[in-house]
N, C-alpha and C positions, 0 to 999 in steps of 0.2 A: 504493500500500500504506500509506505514512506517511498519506493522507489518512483511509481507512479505520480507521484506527487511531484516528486527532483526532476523531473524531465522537462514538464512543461516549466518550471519554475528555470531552468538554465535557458530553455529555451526565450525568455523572457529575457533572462539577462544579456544574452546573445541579441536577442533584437535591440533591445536598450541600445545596448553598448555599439551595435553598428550606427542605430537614427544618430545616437550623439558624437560620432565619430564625423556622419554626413553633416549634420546639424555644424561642428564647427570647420567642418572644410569648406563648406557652402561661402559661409561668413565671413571666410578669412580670405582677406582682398591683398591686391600688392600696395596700398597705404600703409599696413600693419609693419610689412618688414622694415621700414624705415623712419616711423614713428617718432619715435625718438632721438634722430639722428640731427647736426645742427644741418641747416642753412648754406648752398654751397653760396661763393661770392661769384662778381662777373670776373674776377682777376685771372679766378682759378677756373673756371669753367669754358674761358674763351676760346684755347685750343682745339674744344670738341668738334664744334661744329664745321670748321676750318679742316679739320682732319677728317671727317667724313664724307665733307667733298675729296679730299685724294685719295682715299678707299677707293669710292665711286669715280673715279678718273683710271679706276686699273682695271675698271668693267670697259668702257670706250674705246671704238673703234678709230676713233680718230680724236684727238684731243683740241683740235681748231674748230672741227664741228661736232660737244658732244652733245649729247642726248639726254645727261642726267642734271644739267644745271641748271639748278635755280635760278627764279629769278631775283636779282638781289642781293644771291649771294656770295660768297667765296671765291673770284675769278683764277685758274690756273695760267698760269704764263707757259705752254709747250716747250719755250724754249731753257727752262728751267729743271725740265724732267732730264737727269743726266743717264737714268739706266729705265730701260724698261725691258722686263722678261715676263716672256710668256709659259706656258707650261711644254712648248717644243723646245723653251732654252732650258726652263728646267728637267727635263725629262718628267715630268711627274712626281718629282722627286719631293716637290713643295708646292705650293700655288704662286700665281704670278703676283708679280711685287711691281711697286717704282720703287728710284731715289729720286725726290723731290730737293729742291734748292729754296730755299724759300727767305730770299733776304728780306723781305719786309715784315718776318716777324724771327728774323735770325735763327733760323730752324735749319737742321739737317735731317730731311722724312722718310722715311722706308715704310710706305706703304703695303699694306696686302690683303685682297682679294679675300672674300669670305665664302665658302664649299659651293663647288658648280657640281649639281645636281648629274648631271653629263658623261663626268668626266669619273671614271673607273681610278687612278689615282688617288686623287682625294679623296674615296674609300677605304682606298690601300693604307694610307698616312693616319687616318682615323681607327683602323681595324689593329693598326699594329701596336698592340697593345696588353697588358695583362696585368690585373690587382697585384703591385706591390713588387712590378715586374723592375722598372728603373727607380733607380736612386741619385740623389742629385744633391752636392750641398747640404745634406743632413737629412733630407726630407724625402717626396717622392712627386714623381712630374710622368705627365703623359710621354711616354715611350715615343710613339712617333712623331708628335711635334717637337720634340727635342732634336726627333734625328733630320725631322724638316729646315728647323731652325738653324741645325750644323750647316747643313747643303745653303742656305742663304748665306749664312759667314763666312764660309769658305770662298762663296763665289763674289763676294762683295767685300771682304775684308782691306784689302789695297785701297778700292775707292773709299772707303768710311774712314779709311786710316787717315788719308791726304786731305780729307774734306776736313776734320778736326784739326787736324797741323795746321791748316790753310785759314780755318773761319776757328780763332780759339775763342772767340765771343759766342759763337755758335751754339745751340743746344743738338744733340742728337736724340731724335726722336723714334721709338717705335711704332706703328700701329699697324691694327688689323681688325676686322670684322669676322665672329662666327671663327670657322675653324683657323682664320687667319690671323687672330685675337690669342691665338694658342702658339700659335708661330712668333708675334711677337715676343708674346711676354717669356717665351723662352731666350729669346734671342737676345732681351735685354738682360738675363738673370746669365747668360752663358756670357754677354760684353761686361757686365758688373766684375762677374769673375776672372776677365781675363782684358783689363784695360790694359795693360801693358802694348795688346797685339791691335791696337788703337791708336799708339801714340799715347799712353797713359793717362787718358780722357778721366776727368776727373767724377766720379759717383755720380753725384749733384748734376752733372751735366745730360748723364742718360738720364729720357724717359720712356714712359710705356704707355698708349693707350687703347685697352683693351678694348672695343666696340663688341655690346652683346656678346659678352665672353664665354668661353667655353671652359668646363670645371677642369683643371690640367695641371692644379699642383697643391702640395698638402699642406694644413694649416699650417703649419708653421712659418713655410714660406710666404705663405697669401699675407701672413702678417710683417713678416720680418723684409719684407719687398717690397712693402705700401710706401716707404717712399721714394720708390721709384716707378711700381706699376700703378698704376689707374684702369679701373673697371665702368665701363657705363654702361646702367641699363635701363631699359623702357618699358615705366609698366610692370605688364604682368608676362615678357619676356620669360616661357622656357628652359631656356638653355642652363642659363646662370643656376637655377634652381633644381636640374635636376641630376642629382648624383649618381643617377646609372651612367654607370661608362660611357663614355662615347659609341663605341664601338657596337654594343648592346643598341644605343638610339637607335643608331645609321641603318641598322640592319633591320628594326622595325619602323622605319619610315613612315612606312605604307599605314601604319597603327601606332601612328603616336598618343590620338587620343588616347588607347587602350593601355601602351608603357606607363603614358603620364601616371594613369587614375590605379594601376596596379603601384606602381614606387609610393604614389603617395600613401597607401595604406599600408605597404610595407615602414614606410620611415616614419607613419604615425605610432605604430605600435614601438619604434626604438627610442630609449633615452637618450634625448641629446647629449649628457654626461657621455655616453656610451659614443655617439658621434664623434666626439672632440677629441676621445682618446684613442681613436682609430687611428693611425699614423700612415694607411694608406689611404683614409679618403680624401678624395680632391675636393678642394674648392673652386671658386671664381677669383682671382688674382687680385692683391693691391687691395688700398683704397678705392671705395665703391661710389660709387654717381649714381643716385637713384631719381629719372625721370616720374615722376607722378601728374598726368591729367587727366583720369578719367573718374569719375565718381562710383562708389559702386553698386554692383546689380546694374552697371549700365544708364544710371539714372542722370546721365549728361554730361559735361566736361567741365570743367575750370580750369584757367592759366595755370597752365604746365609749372611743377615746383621742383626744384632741384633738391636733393638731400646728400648729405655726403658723411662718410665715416671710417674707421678702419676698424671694421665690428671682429671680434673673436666669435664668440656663441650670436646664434641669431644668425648666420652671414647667409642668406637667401635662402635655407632649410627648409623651408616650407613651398610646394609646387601652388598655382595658383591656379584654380580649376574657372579658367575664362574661354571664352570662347577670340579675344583676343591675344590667345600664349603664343602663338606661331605670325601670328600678322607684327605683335610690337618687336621681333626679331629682324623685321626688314630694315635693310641700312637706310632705305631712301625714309623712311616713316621716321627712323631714329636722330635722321639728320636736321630732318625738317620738324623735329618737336626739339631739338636742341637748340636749335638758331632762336624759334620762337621763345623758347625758355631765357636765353640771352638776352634778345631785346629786351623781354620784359624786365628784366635783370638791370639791363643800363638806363630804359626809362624811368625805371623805380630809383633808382640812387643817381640819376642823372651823371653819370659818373664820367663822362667826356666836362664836363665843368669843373673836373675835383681838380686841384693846381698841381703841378706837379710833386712838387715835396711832400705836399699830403698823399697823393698817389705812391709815394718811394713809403713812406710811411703803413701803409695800409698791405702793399706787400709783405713789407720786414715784418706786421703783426701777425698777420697770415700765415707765413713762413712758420714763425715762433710757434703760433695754436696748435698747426700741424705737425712740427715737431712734438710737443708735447702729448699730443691724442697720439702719437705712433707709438712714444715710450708708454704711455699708458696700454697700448692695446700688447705690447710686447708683455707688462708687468701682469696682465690679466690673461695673459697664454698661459705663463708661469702658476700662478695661482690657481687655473684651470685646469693644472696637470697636463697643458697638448704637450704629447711628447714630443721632443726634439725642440721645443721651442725657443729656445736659449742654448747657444755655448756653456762650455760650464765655468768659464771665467764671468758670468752674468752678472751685471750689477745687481741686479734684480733673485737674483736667489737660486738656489740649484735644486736636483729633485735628490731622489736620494741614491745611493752606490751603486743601484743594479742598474738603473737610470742612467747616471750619470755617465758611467761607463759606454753605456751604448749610445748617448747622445755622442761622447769624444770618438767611438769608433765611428762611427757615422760621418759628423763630421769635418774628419781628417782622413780615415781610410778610405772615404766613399766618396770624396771629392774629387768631382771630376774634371780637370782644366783645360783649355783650349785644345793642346795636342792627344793628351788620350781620346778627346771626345773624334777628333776627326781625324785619330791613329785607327780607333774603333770603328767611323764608318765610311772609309778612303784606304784607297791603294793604289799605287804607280802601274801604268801600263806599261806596255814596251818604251813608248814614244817619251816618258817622265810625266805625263801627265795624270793630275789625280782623278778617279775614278768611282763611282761608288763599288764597292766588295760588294762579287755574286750574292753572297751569303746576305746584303741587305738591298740586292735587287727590290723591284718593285714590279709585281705584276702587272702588264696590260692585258 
């Protein structure tokens, strides 16, 4: 009788516990994830929009007449474009990239192309992959964009060399869209580590920005790289939020609604405590730029709001069950809600009026916050337990001996620099030229 009783009574609790699981996935909008996060400025945000017109300059077939420019916005000079490759120069090997020259806002750009649906390659770079498979700098980074990210520095290392010797006011900048967001910020974590093969550019000088990023490296570094990588995302964007592999995505395409709404019930059942101390899962890279205009349930728009942070827990963990998760991933949609976010940005503080010492001023204070919110988010890794989070000379505290130990093997033993990376995946032909090793072929 007692048995008969416990069946329907679990079976009760089982529906409870699903309504109230739907109940707050429903609810939970992409305003939540950044709630609390400050205010970005126009100072800090400027770059964005500028740099997603020369994403979208690596799509064009012709850059004197293209196709994706706004009106109003961002003009490219062709004549400034010093490299442009496509994926017949790359063999597939990475996606197609520029170097952009950009002396009007002293930039050196390496742009690159976010996954062409098309092309069997960019599958390949995505696929090549495996939980906890590479190791990098202490942590753990997407396998193939790492090995993508090599093939761009090896084929461009000269020109980036010369350009920083040549322009030492210069900034050197990364970016990328989508899978090419995963290329950059590899690319600048691999030049951080080996500036010497630069002309010994200095930290401060590289940046990163990630357009609609792809999750490709493990907390530790997402945090300990914020100030250099930048993550922007729009809305209720996807990508950022969804810590199935890549690989896993790519391959269900065709049913992404179905992955989405499957992970999200997997990761609502896990502790985030349990998250944080995973040391192979990925995140979204850097400090985050979070676009907000839409209200939600759909219930209309408002002026697009910028948020910004260098979050540890919380960092985009929750999927967003919208019907716009795959539309606010498009660059052209991201560009064109970042510009708009700007304007409103410089209308609101009329900030072409601020004189200039104040403007010099308002930098340096910027500068200072953001330094201080990184040390903070570094000291709050620490205190989180994410492994690997700190060296174990940390101002900030160490864990304890079994810990520590394998943070120092990590690393030091695990650290990988310029020549192993592209001893590992390069080899001399007959002729002396480098080549990628059969063994890291890429199928067509």
């Amino acid at each position: 009788m007692s048995l008969a009783c416990g069946i329907p009574l679990l079976e009760c609790v089982y529906c409870l516990a699903c309504a109230r699981w739907a109940w707050k996935r429903c609810l939970h909008t992409a305003g939540h994830d950044s709630e609390h996060w400050g205010l970005a400025t126009p100072e800090e945000f400027e770059p964005i929009p500028r740099l997603c017109r020369l994403i979208l300059a690596v799509y064009e077939d012709d850059l004197r007449d293209p196709q994706f420019a706004p009106p109003g916005g961002y003009s490219i000079d062709p004549d400034q474009v010093l490299q442009r490759k496509t994926y017949d120069d790359t063999q597939g090997r990475a996606p197609p990239y520029i170097i952009y020259l950009d002396h009007e806002n002293h930039d050196i750009v390496l742009a690159i192309r976010g996954l062409n649906m098309a092309k069997e390659s960019d599958y390949a770079v995505l696929l090549d992959n495996k939980l906890g498979k590479r190791k990098f700098d202490g942590g753990y980074v997407h396998n193939g964009l790492l090995k993508a990210a090599g093939c761009v520095l090896d084929a461009e290392c000269d020109t980036l060399k010369k350009l920083t010797e040549k322009y030492m006011d210069y900034t050197l900048t990364f970016t990328g869209h989508s899978l090419g967001s995963g290329v950059a910020a590899m690319l600048a974590m691999v030049v951080v580590q080996n500036r010497d093969r630069l002309g010994h550019v200095e930290r401060k000088r590289v940046r990163c920005y990630a357009i609609a990023p792809a999750r490709c490296m493990s907390l530790n570094l997402a945090v300990r790289y914020a100030d250099v990588i930048n993550s922007v995302v729009l809305q209720d964007d996807f990508l950022p939020r969804t810590a199935t592999p890549l690989e896993d995505i790519f391959k269900s395409l065709f049913c992404l609604p179905c992955i989405l709404c499957l992970r999200c019930m997997r990761d609502t059942c896990i502790p985030e405590a349990m998250m944080l101390k995973d040391p192979r899962r990925l995140y979204a890279p850097g400090r985050l730029y979070h676009i907000v205009e839409r209200k939600p349930f759909r219930c209309g728009r408002f002026p697009p709001v910028v948020r910004t942070a260098v979050p540890v827990d919380g960092r985009f963990e929750h999927i967003v069950l919208s019907c716009n998760a795959t539309s606010d991933h498009a660059i052209i949609w991201i560009e064109r809600e970042a510009q708009r976010a700007l304007d409103l940005m410089l209308e609101d503080e009329q900030i072409m009026e601020i004189p200039p010492k104040q403007r010099m001023h308002r930098q340096e204070t910027l500068q200072r916050e953001h330094g201080e919110e990184y040390k903070a988010a570094l000291r709050r890794a620490v205190i989180l337990e994410v492994p690997h989070a700190y060296p174990p000379s940390s101002p900030y505290g160490t864990f304890d001996e079994e810990r520590r130990a394998e943070t120092s093997s990590l690393s030091s033993g695990q650290r990988e620099t310029w020549d192993q990376l592209i001893e590992r995946l390069f080899e001399k032909d007959e002729s002396g030229h480098m080549v990628l090793k059969r063994s890291q072929t890429i199928p067509h």
